[in-house]
C-alpha positions in Angstrom: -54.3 -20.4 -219.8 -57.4 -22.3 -220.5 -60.0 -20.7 -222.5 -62.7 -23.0 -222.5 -65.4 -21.5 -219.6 -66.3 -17.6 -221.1 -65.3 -14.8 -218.6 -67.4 -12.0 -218.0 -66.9 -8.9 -216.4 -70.0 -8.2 -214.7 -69.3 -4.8 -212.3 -65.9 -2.8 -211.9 -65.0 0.2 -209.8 -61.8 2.7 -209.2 -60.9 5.6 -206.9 -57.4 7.7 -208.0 -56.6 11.5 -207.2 -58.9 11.7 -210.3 -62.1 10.7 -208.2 -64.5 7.5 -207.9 -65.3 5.4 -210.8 -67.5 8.0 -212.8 -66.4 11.3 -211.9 -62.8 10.0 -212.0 -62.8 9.0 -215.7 -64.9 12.1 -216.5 -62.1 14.1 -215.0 -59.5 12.2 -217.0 -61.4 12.4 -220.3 -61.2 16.0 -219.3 -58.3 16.0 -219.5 -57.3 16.8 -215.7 -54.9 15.1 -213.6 -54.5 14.5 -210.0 -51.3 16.3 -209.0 -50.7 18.1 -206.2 -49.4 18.7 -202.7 -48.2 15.6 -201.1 -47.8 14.4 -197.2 -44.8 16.9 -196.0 -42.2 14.0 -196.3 -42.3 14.3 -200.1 -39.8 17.1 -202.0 -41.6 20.0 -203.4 -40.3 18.8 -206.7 -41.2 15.3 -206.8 -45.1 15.2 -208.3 -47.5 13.3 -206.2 -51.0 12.1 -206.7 -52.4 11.5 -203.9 -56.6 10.4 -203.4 -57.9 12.8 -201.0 -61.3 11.1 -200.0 -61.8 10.3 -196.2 -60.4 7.0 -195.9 -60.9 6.3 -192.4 -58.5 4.5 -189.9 -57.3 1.6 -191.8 -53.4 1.1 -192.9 -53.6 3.3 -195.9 -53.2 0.7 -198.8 -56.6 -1.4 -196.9 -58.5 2.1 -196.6 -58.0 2.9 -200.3 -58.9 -0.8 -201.3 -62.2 -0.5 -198.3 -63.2 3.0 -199.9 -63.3 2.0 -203.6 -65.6 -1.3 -202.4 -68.1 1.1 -200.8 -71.3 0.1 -201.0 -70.4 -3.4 -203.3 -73.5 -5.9 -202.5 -72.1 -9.9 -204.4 -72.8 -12.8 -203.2 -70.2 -14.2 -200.7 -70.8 -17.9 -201.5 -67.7 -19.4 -203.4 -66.6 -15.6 -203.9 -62.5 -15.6 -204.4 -60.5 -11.8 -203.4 -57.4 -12.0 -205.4 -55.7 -9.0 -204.3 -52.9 -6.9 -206.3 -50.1 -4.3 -204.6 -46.4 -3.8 -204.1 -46.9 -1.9 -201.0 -49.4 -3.0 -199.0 -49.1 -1.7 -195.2 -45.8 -0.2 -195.7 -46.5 3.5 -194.6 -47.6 2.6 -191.4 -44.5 0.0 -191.0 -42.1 2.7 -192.1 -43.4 4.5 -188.8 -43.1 1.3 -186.5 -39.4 1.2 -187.9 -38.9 5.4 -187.2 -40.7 4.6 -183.5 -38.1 1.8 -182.5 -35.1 3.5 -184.1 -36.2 6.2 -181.3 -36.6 3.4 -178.8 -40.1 3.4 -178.5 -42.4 0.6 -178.4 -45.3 0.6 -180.6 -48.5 0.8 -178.8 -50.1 -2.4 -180.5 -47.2 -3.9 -182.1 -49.2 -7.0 -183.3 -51.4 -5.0 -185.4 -48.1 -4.0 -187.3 -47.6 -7.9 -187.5 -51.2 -8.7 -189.0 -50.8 -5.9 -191.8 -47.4 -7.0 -192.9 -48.6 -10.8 -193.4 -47.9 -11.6 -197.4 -51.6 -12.8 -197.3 -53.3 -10.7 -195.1 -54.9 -7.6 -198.0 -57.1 -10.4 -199.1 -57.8 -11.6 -196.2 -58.9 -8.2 -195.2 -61.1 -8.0 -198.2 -62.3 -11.3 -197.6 -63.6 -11.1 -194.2 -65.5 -7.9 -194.6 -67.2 -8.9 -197.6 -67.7 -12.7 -195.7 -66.2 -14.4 -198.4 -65.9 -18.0 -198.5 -63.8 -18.9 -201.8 -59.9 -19.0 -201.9 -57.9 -15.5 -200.7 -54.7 -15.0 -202.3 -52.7 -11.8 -202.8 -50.4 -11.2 -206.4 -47.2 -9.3 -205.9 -45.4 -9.3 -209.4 -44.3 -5.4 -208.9 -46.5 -3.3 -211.8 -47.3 -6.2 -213.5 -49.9 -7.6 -210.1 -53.3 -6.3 -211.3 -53.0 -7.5 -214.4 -51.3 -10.5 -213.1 -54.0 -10.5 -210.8 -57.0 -10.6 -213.4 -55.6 -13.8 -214.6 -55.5 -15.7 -211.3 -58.7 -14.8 -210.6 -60.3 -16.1 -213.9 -58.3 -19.3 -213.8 -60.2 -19.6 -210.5 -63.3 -19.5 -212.1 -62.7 -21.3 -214.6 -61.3 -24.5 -213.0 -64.3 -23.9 -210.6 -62.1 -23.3 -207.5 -64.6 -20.2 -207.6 -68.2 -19.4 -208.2 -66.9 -15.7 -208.8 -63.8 -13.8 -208.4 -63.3 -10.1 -207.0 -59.8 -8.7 -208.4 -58.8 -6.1 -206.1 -55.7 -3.9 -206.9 -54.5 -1.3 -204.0 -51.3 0.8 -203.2 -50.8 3.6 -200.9 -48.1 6.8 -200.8 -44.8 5.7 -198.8 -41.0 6.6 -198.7 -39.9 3.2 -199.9 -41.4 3.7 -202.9 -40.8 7.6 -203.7 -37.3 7.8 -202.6 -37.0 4.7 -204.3 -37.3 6.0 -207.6 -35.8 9.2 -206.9 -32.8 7.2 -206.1 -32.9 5.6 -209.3 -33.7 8.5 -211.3 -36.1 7.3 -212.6 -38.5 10.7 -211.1 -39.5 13.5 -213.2 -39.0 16.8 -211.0 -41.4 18.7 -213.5 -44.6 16.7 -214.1 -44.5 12.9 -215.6 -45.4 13.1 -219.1 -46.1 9.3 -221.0 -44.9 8.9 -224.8 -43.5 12.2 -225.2 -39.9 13.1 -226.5 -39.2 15.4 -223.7 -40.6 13.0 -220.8 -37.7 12.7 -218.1 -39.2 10.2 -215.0 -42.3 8.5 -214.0 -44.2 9.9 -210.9 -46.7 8.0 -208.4 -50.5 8.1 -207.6 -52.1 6.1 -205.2 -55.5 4.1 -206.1 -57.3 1.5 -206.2 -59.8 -0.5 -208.5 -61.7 -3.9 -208.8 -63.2 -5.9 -211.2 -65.8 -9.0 -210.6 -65.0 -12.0 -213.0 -68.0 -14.1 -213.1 -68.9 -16.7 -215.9 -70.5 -16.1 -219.1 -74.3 -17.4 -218.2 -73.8 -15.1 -214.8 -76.2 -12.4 -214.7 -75.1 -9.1 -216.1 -74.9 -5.4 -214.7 -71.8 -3.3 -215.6 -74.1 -0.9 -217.8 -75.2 -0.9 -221.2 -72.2 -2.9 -222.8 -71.3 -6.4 -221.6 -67.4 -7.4 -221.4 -66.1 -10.4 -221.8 -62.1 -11.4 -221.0 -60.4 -12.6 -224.0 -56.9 -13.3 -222.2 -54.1 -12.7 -219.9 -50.9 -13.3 -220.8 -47.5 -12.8 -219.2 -43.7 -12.8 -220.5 -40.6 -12.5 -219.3 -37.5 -10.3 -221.1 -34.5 -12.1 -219.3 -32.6 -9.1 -220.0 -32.2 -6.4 -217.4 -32.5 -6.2 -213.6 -34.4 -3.0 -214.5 -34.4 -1.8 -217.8 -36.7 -3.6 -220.1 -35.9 -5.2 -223.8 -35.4 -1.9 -225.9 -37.3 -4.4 -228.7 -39.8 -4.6 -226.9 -40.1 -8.7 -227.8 -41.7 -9.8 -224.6 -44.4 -7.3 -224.6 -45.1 -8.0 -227.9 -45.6 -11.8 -226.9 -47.7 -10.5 -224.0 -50.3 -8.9 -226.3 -50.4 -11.5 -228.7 -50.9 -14.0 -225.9 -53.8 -12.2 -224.7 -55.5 -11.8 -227.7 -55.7 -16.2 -228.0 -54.7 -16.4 -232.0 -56.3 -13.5 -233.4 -54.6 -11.2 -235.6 -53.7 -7.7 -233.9 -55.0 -6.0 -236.5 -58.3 -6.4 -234.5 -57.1 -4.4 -231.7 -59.0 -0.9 -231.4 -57.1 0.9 -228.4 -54.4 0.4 -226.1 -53.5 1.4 -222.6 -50.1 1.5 -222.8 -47.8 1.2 -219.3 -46.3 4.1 -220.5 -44.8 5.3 -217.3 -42.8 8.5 -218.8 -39.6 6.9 -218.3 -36.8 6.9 -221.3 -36.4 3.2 -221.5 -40.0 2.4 -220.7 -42.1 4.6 -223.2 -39.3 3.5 -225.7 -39.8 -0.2 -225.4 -43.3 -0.1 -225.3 -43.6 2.3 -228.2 -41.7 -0.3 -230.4 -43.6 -3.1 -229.3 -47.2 -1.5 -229.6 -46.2 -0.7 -233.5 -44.9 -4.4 -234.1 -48.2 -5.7 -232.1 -51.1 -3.3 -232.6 -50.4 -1.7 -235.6 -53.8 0.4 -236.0 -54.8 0.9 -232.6 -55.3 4.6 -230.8 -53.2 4.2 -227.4 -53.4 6.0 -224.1 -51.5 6.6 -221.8 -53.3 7.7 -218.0 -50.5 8.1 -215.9 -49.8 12.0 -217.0 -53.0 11.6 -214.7 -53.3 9.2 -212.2 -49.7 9.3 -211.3 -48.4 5.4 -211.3 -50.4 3.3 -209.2 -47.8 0.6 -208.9 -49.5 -2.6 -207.9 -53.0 -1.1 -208.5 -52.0 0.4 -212.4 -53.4 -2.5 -214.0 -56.8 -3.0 -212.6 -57.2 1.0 -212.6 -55.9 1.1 -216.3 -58.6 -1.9 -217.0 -61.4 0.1 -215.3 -60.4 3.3 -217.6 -60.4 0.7 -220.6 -63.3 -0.5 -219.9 -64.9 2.9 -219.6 -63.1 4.1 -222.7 -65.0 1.3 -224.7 -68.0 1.6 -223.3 -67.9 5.2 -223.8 -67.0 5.0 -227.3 -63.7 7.7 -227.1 -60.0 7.3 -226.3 -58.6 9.1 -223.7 -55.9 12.1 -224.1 -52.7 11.7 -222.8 -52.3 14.1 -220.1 -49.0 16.5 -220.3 -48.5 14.9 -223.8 -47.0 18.2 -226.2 -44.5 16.1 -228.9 -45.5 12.4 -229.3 -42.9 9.4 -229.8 -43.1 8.2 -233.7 -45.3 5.4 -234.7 -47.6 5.7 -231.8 -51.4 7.1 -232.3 -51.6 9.3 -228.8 -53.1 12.8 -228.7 -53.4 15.2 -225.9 -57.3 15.8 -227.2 -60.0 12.8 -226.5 -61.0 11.2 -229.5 -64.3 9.6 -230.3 -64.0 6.0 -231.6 -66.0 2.7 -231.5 -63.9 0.3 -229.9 -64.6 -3.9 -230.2 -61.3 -5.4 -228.5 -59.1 -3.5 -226.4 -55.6 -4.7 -224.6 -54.1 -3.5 -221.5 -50.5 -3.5 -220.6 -48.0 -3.5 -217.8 -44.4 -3.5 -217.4 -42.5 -4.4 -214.2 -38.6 -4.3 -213.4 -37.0 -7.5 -213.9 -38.2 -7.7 -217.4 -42.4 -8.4 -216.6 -45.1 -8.3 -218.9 -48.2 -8.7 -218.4 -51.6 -7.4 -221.0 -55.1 -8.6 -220.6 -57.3 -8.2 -223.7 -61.5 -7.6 -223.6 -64.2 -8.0 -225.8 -67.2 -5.3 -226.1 -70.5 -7.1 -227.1 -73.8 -5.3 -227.8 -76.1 -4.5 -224.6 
C-alpha cells in the first residue's frame, strides 16, 4: 500500500474479560486471564472468556463494540468506521433460527433482518457517532482487525477520509464454539499459546478501536505518539485450514509491514499464537526467520481468542506494551516452543518498532507494524 501521507495513531481503546483499556492490560501484565463460567449452552470443559460489563440491549457483538466507544468525543466530519468481526449479530440469529424451528414467529423479525445486513456493524457505529465518511465492514475471518487497520489508513491516505475509526467486535455464540469443538481444534483444559503441551485454542469476546488520523493531526494517545509503519497481507495457498508449516506467508506478511527495513529492528511481537498445534508451529518458524531478536507475546492464554476483534485488541495491548516499556507474559505458558523469546513473567524492555500478527483459515496473514516516537 501507499506510504506516502504519515499515519498516526492518535487515541485507541479495548474491553476483553480482562477489563477496559487500562485496568484490562494491567490485569494482563498481571498476569491474570479472563476465564471462567460461560452462558449455560457452553460445556463445562470448553474455556470461555466472556466480558461481564453491562452491555445493555443491543445484539451482543454491537453492545461490546457500543461499550468499548463509551464516552469517545471525534469529530464526525469526513470520519470513516471500518468495522472488523466474523460474527456479528449471530447469537441473537441463532435464536430467531431455534424460535422458527419451534414454529414461532419472531416478535420483530425485521430487526433480525437489519443486524444480519453484511454492512450494517458500521453502519451502527456510524450513525451513533454521526459520521459522514465511508462505512464499510472487513470480514477476512482472524485476519479482519488487522485487515481492517489497513483499509482504514488507505482511506486516509487517498483522502476518501479526514480520519478513520477502526472498530473490531465479536460476541460469544454456538456457531463459533461448537465450531471449533468440532474441529478439535478446543482445548478442554485451558488454551495455552507457544507451549509444547498446548492442545486447542479457546474464545474470548471483545472488542477494541483505534483512530487513524494523519501525521500533522493533533495528538492525544498519552505520552508516546504512534505512527503506522504498514499493513501487509499474504496468502499460503496451501490448506483449507491448516496453515504453511514454513511459515512463508507470514514471514512475507511481517516483512511487508515493516516497508524495506531489516527485521532486525523489530523489538516485540504479538504473535497469533492461538495454542493450536499447527498454528503456534507455523508462527513459531516464521517469527525466527522474520524477527530474529524480538521478545514475543502471546495474549490469548488471556483474552481467550477474539476472532474478528484479535487484531485490533492485540494492537491495543501492543501499543500499551510499547508505551509501557515491558512485554507481556504469556499466560498458562510452563515449557516454551524453541527459538521463540516468550516467558510466563513480564519483562521490562524499551521497545521502537513493534509488529502484530494474525492468522486466518484458508491460509491468511495479515501483521501491521508501529513506530514509537518520543512524546
Amino acid at each position: 500500500m501507499a506510504r506516502s501521507t504519515p499515519i498516526q495513531i492518535t487515541r485507541f481503546g479495548a474491553l476483553t474479560a480482562l477489563g477496559a483499556t487500562e485496568p484490562g492490560f494491567e490485569a494482563l501484565i498481571a498476569g491474570r486471564d479472563g476465564f471462567g463460567p460461560g452462558p449455560d449452552w457452553v460445556p463445562a470443559d470448553q474455556p470461555v472468556a466472556c466480558v461481564t460489563a453491562p452491555l445493555g440491549p443491543d445484539h451482543r457483538t454491537f453492545a461490546l463494540a457500543f461499550a468499548a466507544l463509551e464516552g469517545l468525543d471525534v469529530d464526525p466530519r469526513g470520519l470513516a468506521v471500518v468495522f472488523a468481526t466474523t460474527t456479528s449479530a449471530m447469537l441473537s440469529g441463532e435464536a430467531a433460527i431455534e424460535s422458527w424451528v419451534r414454529g414461532e414467529q419472531p416478535a420483530r423479525p425485521v430487526d433480525y433482518l437489519w443486524s444480519h445486513l453484511a454492512h450494517w456493524p458500521a453502519v451502527a457505529v456510524a450513525q451513533r457517532l454521526g459520521a459522514t465518511g465511508p462505512a464499510l465492514v472487513v470480514s477476512t475471518a482472524c485476519t479482519s482487525g488487522t485487515v481492517a487497520i489497513g483499509v482504514g489508513a488507505d482511506l486516509v491516505r487517498s483522502g476518501r477520509a479526514a480520519r478513520a475509526l477502526v472498530v473490531g467486535a465479536d460476541g460469544l455464540c454456538r456457531t463459533t464454539t461448537f465450531g471449533f469443538r468440532s474441529l478439535s481444534a478446543y482445548s478442554s483444559t485451558r488454551c495455552r499459546p507457544m507451549d509444547t503441551a498446548r492442545d486447542g485454542m479457546a474464545i474470548g469476546e471483545g472488542a477494541a478501536w483505534l483512530l487513524l488520523e494523519p501525521r500533522t493531526a493533533p495528538h492525544s494517545a498519552g505520552g508516546a505518539r504512534f505512527t503506522l509503519l504498514g499493513v501487509e497481507t499474504s496468502s499460503d495457498a496451501w490448506h483449507l485450514t491448516a496453515p504453511d508449516p514454513e511459515g512463508s506467508g507470514v514471514v512475507r506478511a511481517i516483512r511487508g509491514a515493516l516497508g524495506g527495513l531489516d527485521p532486525s529492528v523489530i523489538d516485540h511481537v504479538n504473535a497469533h499464537a492461538t495454542g493450536t498445534e499447527a498454528n503456534d508451529a507455523a508462527e513459531a518458524a516464521a517469527i525466527v526467520r522474520a524477527a530474529p531478536r524480538a521478545a514475543v507475546s502471546a495474549t490469548k492464554g488471556a483474552s481467550g481468542h477474539t476472532l474478528g476483534a484479535a487484531g485490533l485488541v492485540e494492537a491495543v495491548w501492543l501499543l500499551q506494551s510499547m508505551e509501557a516499556g515491558v512485554i507481556p507474559p504469556v499466560a498458562g505458558l510452563v515449557n516454551a516452543v524453541a527459538g521463540v523469546d516468550v516467558s510466563p513473567f513480564v519483562r521490562e524492555r524499551e521497545q521502537t518498532i513493534g509488529v502484530s500478527i494474525n492468522l486466518a483459515f484458508g491460509g491468511h496473514n495479515a501483521a501491521v507494524a508501529f513506530v514509537k516516537e518520543p512524546a
